[in-house]
KEKENU-579915 format. One record per atom (N, C-alpha, C, O, CB): residue in three letters; y, x, z. Coordinates in pm, whole numbers, plus 32768, in hexadecimal, padded with zeros to 4 digits. Each point is the difference from the previous one (the first is absolute). Glycine has a CB too. Example, Ala and Ser with C-alpha at 12.3 -4.5 7.8 and 13.67 -1.06 7.14 Angstrom:
# residues 2
ALA7DC78527830C ALA80777FA78000 ALA8078805A8000 ALA7FFE80688042 ALA7F8D7EDB803B SER80DE809A7F3B SER807780528006 SER806D7FB38049 SER806F80338011 SER7F5280437F18 
This chain:
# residues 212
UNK7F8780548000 UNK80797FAC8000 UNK807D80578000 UNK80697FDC7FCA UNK7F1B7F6E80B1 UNK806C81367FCB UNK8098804D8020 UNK7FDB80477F84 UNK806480467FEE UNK7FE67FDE8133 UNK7F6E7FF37E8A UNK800E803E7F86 UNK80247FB37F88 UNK802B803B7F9C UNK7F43804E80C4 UNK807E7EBE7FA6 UNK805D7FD37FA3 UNK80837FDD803B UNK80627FDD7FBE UNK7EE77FD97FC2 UNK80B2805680F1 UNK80887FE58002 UNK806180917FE8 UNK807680047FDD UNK7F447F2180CC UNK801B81107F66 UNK805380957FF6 UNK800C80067F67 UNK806680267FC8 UNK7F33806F8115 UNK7FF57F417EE1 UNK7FF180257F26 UNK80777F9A7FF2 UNK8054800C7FA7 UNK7E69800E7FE1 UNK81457F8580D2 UNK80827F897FD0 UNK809A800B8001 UNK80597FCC7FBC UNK7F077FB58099 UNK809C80E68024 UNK80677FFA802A UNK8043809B7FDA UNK8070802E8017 UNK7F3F7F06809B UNK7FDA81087F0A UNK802380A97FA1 UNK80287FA07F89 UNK80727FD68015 UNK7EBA81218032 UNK80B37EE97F70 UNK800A7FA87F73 UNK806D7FA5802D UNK80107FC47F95 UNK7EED803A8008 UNK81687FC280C4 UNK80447FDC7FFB UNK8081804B7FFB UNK80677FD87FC9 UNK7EFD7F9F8075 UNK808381188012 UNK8060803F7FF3 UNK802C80577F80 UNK807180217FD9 UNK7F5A7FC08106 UNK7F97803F7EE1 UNK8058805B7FB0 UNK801F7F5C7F76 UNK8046801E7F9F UNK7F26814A80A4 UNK806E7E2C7FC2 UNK805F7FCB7F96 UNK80997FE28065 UNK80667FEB7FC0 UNK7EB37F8E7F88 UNK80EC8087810F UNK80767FD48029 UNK804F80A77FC9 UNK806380037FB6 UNK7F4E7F1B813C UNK801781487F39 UNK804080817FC6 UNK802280017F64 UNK806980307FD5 UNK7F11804680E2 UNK803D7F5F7F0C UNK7FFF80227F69 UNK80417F8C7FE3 UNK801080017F86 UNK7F20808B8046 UNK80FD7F118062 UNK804B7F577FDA UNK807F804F7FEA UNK804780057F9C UNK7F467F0F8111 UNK808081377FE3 UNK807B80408048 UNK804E80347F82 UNK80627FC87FCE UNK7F2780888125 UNK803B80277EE1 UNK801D80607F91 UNK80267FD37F8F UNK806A80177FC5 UNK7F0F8060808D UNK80157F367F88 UNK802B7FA47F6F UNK809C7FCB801D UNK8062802C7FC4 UNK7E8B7F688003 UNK811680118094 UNK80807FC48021 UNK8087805D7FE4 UNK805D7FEA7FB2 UNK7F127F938101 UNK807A81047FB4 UNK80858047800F UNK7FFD80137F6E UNK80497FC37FB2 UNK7FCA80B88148 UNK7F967FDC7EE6 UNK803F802B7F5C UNK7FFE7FAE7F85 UNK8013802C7F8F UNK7FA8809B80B5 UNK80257E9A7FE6 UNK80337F9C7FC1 UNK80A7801E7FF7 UNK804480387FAB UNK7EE77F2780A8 UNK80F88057803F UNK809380228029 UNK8038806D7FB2 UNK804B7FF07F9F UNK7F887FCD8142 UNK800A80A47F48 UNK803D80D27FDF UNK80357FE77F64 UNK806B801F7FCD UNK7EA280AC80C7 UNK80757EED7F30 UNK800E7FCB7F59 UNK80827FC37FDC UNK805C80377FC3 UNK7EB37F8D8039 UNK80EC7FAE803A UNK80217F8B7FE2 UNK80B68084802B UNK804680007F9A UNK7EAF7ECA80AA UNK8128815F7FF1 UNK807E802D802D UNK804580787FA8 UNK8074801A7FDF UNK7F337F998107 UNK7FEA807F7F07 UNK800580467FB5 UNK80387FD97F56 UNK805B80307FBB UNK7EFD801F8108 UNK80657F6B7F2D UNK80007F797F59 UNK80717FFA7FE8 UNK8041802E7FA1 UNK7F1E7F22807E UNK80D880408084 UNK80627FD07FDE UNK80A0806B8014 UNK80707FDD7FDA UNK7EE27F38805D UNK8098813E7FF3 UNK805480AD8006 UNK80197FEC7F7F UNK80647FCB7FCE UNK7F2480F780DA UNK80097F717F18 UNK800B80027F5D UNK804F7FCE7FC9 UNK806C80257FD1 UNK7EF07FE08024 UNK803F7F4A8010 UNK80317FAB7FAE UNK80A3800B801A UNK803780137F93 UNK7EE27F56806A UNK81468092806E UNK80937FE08018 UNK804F80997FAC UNK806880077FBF UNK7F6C7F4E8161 UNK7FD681097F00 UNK804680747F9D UNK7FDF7FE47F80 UNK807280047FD1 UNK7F8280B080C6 UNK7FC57F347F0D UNK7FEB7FE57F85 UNK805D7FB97FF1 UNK805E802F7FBF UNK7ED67FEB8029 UNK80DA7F52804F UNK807E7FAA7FDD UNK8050803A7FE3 UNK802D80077F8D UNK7FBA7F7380DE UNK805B80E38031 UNK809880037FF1 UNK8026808D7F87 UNK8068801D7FC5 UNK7FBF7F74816A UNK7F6280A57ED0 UNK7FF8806A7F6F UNK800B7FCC7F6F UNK801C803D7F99 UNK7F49804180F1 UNK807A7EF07F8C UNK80007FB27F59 UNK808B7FC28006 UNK803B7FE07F99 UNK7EB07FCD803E UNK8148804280A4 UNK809B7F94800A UNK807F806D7FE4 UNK80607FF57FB4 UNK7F407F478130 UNK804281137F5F UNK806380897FC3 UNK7FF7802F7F88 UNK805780377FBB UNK7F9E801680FE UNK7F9F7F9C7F30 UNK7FEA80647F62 UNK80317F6D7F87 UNK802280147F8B UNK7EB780CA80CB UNK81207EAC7FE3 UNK80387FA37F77 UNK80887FFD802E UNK804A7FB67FBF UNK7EEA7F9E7FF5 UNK80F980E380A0 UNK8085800C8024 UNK805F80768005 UNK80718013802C UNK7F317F4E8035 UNK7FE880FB7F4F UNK804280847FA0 UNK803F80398082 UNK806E802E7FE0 UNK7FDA7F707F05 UNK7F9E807881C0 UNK801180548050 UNK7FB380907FFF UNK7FA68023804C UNK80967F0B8018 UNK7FF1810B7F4A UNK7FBA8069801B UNK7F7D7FE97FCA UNK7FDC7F8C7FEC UNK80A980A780D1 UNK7F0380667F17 UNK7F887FE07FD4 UNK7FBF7FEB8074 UNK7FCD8054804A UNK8038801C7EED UNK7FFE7F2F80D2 UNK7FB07FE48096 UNK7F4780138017 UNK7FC5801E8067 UNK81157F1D7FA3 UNK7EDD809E7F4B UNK7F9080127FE9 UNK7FD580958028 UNK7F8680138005 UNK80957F327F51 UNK8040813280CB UNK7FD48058800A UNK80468043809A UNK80048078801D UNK7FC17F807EC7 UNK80717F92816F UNK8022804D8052 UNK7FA67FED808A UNK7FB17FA28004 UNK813280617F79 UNK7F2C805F80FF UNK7F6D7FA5805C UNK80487F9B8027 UNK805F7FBC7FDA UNK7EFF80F4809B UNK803A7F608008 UNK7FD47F658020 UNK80967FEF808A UNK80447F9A800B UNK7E4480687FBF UNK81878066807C UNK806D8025804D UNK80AB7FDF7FBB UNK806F7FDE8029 UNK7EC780E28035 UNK80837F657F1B UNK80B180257FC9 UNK80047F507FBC UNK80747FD68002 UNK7FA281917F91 UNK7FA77E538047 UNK7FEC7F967FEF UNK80317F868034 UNK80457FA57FD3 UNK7F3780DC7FFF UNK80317FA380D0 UNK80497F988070 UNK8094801E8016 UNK80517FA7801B UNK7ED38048806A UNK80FD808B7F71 UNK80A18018801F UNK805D7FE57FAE UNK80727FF0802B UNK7F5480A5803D UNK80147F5B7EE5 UNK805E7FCC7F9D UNK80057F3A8028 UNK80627FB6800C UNK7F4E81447F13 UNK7FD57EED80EB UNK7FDC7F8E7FF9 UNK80527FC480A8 UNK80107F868001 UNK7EEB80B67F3A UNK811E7FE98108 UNK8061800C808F UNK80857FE77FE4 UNK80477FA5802B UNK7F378106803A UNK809C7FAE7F4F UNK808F80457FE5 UNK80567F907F91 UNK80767FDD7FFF UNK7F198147801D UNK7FEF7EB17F7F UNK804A7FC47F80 UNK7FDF7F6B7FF6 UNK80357FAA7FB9 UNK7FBC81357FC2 UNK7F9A7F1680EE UNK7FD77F5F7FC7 UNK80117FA980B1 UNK7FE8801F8074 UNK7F2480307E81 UNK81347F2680B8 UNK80107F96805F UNK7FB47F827FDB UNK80177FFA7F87 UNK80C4806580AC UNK7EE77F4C7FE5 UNK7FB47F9C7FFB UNK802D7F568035 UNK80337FD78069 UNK7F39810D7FA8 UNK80717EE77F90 UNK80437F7B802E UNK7FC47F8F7FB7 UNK7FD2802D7F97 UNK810780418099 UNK7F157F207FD9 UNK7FA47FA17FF6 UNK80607FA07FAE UNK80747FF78028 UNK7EED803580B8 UNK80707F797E98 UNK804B7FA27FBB UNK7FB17FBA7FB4 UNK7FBB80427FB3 UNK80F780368050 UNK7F3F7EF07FF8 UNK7F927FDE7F97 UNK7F698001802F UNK7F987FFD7FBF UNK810980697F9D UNK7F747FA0811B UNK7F5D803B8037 UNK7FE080B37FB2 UNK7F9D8044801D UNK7FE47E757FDB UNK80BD815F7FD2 UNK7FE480997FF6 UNK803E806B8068 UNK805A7FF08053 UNK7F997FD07EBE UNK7FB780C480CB UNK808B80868052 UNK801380367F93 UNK7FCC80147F92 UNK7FF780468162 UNK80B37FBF7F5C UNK808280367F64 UNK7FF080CC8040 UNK802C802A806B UNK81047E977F78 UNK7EAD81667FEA UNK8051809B803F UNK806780307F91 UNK7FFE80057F85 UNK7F1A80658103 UNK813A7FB27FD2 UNK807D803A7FE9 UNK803480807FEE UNK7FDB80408062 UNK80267F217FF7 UNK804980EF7F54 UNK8002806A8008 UNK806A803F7FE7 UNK801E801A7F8B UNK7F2C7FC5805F UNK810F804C808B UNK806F80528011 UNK803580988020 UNK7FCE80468058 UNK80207EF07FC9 UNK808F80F97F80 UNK801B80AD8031 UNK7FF87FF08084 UNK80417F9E8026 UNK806480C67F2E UNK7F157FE88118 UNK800C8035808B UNK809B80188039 UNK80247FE48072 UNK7EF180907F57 UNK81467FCB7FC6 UNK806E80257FFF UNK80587F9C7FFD UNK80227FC48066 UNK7F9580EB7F4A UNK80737F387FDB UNK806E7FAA7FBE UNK7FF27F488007 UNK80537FA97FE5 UNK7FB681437F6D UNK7F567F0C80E4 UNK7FC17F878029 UNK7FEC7FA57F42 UNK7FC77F938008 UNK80D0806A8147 UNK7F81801A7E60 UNK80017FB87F86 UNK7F767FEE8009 UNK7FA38043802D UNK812280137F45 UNK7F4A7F178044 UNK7F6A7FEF7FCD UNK7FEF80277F62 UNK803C7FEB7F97 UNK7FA57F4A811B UNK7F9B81197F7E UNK7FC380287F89 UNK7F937FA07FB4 UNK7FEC80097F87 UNK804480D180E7 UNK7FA07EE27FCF UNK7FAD7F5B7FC5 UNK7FA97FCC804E UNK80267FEE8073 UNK7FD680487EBA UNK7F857FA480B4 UNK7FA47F80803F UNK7F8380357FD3 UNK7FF2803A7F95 UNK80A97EE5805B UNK7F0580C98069 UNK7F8F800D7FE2 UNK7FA87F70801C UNK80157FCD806E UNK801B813A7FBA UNK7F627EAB7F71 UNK80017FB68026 UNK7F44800C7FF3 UNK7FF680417F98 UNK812F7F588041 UNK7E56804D8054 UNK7F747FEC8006 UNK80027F937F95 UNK80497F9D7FFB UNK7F7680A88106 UNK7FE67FDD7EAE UNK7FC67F8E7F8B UNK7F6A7FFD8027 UNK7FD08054804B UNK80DC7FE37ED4 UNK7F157F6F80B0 UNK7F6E7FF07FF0 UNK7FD17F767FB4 UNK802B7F8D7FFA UNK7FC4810280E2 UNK7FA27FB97EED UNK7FF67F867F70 UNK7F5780147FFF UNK7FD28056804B UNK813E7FD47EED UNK7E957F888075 UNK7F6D800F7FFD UNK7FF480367F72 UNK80237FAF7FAA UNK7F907F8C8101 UNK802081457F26 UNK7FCC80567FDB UNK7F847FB97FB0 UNK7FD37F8F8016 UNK8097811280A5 UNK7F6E7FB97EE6 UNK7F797FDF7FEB UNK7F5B80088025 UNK7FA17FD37FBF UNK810C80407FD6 UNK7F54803880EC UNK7FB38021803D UNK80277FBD80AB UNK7FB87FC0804C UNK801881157EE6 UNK80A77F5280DC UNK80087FAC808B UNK80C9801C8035 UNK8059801D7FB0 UNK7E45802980B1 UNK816C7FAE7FF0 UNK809880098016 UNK805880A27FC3 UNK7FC9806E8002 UNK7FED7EE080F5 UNK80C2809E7EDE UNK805680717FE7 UNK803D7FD28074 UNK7FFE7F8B8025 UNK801A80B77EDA UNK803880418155 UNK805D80238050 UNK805480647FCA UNK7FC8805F7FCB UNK7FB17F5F80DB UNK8133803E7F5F UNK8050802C7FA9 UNK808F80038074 UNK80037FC6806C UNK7F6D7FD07E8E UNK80EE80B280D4 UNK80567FE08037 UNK80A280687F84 UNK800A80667FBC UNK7F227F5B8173 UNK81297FCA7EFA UNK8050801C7F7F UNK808A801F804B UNK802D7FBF805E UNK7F4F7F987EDE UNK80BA81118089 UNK80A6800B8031 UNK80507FD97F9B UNK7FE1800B7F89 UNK800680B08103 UNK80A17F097FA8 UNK804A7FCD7FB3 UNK807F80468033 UNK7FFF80328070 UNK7F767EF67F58 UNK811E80DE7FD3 UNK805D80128057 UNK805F7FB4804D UNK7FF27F857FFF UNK7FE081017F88 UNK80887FAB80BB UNK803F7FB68075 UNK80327F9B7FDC UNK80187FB5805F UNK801580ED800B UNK7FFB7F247F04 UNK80227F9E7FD2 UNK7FB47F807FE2 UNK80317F907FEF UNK804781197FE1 UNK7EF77F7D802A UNK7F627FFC7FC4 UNK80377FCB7F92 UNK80017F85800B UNK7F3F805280B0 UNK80EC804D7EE3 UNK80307FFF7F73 UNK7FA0803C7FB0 UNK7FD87FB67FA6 UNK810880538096 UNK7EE280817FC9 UNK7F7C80467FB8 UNK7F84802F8075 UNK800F8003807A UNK80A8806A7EB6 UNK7EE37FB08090 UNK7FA6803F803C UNK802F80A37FED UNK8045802D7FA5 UNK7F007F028034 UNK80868113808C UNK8032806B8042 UNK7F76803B7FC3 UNK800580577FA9 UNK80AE7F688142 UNK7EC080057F4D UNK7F67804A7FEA UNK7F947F938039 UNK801F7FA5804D UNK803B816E7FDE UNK7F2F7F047FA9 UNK7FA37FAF802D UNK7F8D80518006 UNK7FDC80337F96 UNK80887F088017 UNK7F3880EA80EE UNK7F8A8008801B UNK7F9D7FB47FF2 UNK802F7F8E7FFD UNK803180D18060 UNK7F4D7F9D7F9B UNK7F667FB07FF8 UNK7FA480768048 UNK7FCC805B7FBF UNK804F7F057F39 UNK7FD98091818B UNK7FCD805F8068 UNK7F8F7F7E8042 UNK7FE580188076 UNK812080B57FC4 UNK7EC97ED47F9D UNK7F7E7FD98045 UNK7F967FA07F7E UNK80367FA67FC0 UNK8067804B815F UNK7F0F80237ED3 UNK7FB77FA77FA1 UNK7F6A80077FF9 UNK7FD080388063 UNK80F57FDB7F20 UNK7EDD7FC2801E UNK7FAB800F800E UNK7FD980017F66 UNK7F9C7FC27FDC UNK80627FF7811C UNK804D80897EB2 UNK80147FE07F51 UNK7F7680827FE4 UNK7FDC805F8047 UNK818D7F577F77 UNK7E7080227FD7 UNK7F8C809C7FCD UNK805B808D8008 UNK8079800C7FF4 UNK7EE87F5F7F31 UNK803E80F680F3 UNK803380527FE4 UNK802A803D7F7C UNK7FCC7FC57FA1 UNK7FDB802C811A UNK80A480707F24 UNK7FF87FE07F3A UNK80277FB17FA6 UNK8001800F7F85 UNK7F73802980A0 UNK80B97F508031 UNK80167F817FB1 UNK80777FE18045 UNK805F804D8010 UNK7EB67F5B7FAD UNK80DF7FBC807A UNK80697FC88061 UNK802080528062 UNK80617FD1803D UNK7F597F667FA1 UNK802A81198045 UNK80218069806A UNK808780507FE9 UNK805580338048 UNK7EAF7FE47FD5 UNK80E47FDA7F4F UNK8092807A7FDE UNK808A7FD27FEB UNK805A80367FBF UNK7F0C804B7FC6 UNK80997EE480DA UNK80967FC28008 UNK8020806A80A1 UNK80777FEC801B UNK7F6E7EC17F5B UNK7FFC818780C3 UNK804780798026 UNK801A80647FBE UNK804480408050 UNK7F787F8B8044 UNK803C80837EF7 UNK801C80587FD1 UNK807C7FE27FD8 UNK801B7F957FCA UNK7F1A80AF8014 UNK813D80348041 UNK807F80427FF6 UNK80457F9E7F77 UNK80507FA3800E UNK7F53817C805D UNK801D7F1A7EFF UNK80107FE77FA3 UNK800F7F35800E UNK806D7FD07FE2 UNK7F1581507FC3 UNK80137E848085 UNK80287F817FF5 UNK804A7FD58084 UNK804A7FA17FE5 UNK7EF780367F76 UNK80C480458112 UNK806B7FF6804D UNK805F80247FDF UNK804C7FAB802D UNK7F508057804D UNK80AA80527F4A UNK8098804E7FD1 UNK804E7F557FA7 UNK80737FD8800F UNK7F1381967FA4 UNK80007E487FEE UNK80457FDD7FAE UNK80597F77806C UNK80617FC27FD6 UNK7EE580A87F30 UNK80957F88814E UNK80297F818040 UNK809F80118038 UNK80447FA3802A UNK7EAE8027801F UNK813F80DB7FAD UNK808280558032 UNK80567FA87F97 UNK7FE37FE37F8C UNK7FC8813D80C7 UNK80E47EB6800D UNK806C7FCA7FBC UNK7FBA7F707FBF UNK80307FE67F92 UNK8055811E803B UNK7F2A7EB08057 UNK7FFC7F7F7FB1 UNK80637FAF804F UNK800280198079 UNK7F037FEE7F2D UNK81577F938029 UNK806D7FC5801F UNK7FB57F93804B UNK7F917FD77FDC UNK811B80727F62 UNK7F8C7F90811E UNK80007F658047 UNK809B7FA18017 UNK80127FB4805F UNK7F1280C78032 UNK810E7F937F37 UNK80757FE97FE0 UNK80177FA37FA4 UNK80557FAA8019 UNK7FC481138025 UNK7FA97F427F59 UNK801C7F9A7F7D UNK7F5F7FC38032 UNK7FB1803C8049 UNK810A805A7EB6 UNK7F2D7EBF80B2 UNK7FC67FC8801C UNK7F9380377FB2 UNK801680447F9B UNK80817F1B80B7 UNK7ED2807F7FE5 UNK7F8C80467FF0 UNK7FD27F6F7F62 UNK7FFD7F86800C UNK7FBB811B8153 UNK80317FAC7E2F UNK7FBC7F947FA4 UNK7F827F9D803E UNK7FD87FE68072 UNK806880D17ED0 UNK7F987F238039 UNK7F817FC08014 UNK7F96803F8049 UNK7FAA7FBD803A UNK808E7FE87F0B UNK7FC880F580BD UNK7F9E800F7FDE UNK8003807B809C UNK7FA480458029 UNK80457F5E7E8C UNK80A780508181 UNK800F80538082 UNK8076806D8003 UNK806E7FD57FDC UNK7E94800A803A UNK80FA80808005 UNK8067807B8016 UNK7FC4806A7FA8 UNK803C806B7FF6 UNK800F7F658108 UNK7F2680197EB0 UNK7FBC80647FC9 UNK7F857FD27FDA UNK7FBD7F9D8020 UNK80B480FB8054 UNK7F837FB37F4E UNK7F527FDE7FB9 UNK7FE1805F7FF1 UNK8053805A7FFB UNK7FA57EFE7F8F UNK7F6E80C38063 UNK7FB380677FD8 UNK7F8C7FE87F86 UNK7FA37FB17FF5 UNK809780928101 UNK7FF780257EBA UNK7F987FFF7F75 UNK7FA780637FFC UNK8003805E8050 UNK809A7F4E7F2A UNK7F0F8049802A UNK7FD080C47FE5 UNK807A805E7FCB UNK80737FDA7FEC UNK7E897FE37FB1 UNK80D480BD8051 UNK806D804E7FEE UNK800C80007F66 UNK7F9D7FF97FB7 UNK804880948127 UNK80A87F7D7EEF UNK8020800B7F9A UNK808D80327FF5 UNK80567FE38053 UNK7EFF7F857F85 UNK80C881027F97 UNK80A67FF68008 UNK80727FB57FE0 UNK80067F9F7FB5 UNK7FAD80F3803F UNK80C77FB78061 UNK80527F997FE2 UNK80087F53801B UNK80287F9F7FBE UNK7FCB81237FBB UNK7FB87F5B813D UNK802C7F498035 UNK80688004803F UNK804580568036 UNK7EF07F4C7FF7 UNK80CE7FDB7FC1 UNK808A7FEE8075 UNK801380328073 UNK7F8F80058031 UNK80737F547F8A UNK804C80D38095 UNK800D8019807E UNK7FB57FB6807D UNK7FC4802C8062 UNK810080167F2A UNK7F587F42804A UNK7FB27FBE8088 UNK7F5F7FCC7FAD UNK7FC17F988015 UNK81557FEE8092 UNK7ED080CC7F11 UNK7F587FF27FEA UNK7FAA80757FFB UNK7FE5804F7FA5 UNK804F7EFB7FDC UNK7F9D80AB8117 UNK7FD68085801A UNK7F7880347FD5 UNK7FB47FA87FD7 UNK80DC803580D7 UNK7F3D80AF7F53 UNK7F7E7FDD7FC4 UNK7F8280118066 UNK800980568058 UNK80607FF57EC2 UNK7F1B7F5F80DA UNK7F807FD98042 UNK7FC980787FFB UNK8014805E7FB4 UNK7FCB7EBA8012 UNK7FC680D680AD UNK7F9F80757FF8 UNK7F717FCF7FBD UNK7FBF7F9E8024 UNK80B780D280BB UNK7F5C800E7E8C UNK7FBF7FF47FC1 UNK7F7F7FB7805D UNK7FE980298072 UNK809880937EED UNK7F337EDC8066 UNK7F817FDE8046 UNK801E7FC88072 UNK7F9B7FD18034 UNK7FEF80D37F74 UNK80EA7F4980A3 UNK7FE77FAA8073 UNK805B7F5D7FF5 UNK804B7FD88058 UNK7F8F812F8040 UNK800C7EBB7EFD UNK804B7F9A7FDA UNK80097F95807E UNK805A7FCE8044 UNK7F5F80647EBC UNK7FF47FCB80FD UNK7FEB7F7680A6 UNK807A804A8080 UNK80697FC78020 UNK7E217FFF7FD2 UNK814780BC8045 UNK807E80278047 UNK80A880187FE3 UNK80697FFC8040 UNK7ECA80518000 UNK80A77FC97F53 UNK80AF800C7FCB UNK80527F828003 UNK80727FF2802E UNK7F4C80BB7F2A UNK7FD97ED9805B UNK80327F978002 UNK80197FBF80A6 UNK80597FAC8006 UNK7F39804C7EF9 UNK803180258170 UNK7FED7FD48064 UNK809D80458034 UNK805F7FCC8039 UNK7E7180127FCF UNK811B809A7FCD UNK809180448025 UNK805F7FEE7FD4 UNK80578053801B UNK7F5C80298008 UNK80677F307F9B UNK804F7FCA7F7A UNK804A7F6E8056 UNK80777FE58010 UNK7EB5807C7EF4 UNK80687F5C8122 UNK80197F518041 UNK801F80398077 UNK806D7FD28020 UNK7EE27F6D7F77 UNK8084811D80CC UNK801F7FCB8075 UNK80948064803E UNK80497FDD805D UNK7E8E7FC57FC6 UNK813880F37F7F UNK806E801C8006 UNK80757FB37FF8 UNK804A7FD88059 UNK7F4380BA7F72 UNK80797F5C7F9D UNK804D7F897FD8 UNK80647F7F805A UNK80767FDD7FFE UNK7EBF80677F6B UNK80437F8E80E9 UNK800A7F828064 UNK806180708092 UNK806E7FE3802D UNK7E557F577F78 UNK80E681448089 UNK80718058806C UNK80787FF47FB5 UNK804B7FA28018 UNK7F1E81218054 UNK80AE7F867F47 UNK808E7FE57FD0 UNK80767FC17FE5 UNK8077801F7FFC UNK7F1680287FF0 UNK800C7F217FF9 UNK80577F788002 UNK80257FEF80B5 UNK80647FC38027 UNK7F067FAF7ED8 UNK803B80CA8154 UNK801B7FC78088 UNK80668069802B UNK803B7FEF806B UNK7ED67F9A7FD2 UNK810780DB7F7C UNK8045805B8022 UNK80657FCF7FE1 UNK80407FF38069 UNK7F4580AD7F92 UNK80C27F337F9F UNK806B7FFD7FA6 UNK80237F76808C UNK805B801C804E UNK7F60804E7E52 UNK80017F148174 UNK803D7F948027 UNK800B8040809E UNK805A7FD18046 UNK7F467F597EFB UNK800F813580F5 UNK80447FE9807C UNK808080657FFF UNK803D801A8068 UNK7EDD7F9B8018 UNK810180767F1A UNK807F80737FF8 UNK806A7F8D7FF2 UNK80728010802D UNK7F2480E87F49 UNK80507EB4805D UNK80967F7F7FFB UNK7FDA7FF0808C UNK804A80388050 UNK7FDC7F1E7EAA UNK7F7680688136 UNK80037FF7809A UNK807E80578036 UNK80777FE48002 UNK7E768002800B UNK80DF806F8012 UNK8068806D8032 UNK80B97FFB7FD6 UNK8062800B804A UNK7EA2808B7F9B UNK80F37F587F95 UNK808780027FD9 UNK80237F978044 UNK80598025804D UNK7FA6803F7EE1 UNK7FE37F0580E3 UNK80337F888031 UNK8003800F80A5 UNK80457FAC8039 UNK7F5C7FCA7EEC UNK802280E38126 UNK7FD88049808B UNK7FC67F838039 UNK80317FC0805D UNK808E810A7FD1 UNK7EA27F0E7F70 UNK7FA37FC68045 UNK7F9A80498030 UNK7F8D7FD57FF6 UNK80AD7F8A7F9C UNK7FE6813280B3 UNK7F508027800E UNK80057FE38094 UNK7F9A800B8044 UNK801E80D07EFD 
């Protein structure tokens, strides 16, 4: 009897030991993640807000631009971050989170505009789940660049603030070009940008009328 109770009460401890462990470095993880995850942000909100190359600066020098230059504030049910000289206090523009469904599963994006939100400043696409090789390469430099300076200012056509085709020469300015082979994501990036932009543009009258 004192030998099962002792096998019971050894086997209780070491899962209570090993529960233990799993747990903490559940936690250690989960803190860790989210460390990350808040520096990645504020590394993608600076960098569409042309502070500095922020993609290459650490993780220290990061939190201290992102301190120094960005203020946060809520309108529309969104957060707005804000971005001003340290010095002279001017605003330099807005950063605003997009997210749209992808062809594989959600895009996460986030777009700067300037202080007027009159043009786009830059646009990231830093979360997704697009192929690699394919839909994946709406982060690459080259199709992010083209979204620099698109107007929000004059009214968006039928068809939005932009479209995207395959590549060819000599298109229009606001018809940007798709990435070869990933037609379903481009187009996805196409509708749900489009729709950020329109929410961008109406809550910027918000503001002018000082409804936020």
């Amino acid at each position: 009897m004192n030998k099962r109770v002792y096998a019971v009460f050894y086997m209780f401890c070491l899962t209570l030991v090993f529960t233990s462990l799993v747990t903490v470095a559940k936690v250690v993880n989960e803190e860790r993640i989210a460390v990350n995850q808040q520096a990645n942000r504020q590394r993608v909100i600076l960098t569409v807000l042309k502070i500095s190359q922020a993609f290459t600066a650490p993780r220290d020098e990061i939190a201290r631009l992102f301190a120094s230059h960005i203020s946060e504030s809520e309108a529309g049910g969104r957060t707005i971050y804000s971005a001003h000289d340290p010095v002279s206090k001017e605003g330099l523009g807005h950063a605003f989170a997009l997210r749209g469904i992808g062809f594989w599963g959600p895009i996460e994006a986030m777009v700067g505009v300037d202080a007027e939100l009159s043009r786009v400043l830059a646009i990231e696409f830093y979360r997704h789940q697009e192929t690699p090789g394919l839909g994946a390469r709406i982060t690459e430099p080259w199709f992010t660049e083209q979204f620099a300076g698109l107007s929000l200012v004059e009214e968006p056509g039928d068809e939005g603030f932009f479209t995207i085709s395959p590549p060819a020469p000599d298109k229009p300015a606001l018809e940007l070009d798709a990435v070869t082979g990933a037609t379903l994501t481009t187009r996805a990036v196409e509708t749900f940008v489009n729709q950020e932009l329109q929410m961008i543009k109406d809550l910027g009258r918000a503001w002018q009328k000082g409804e936020q």
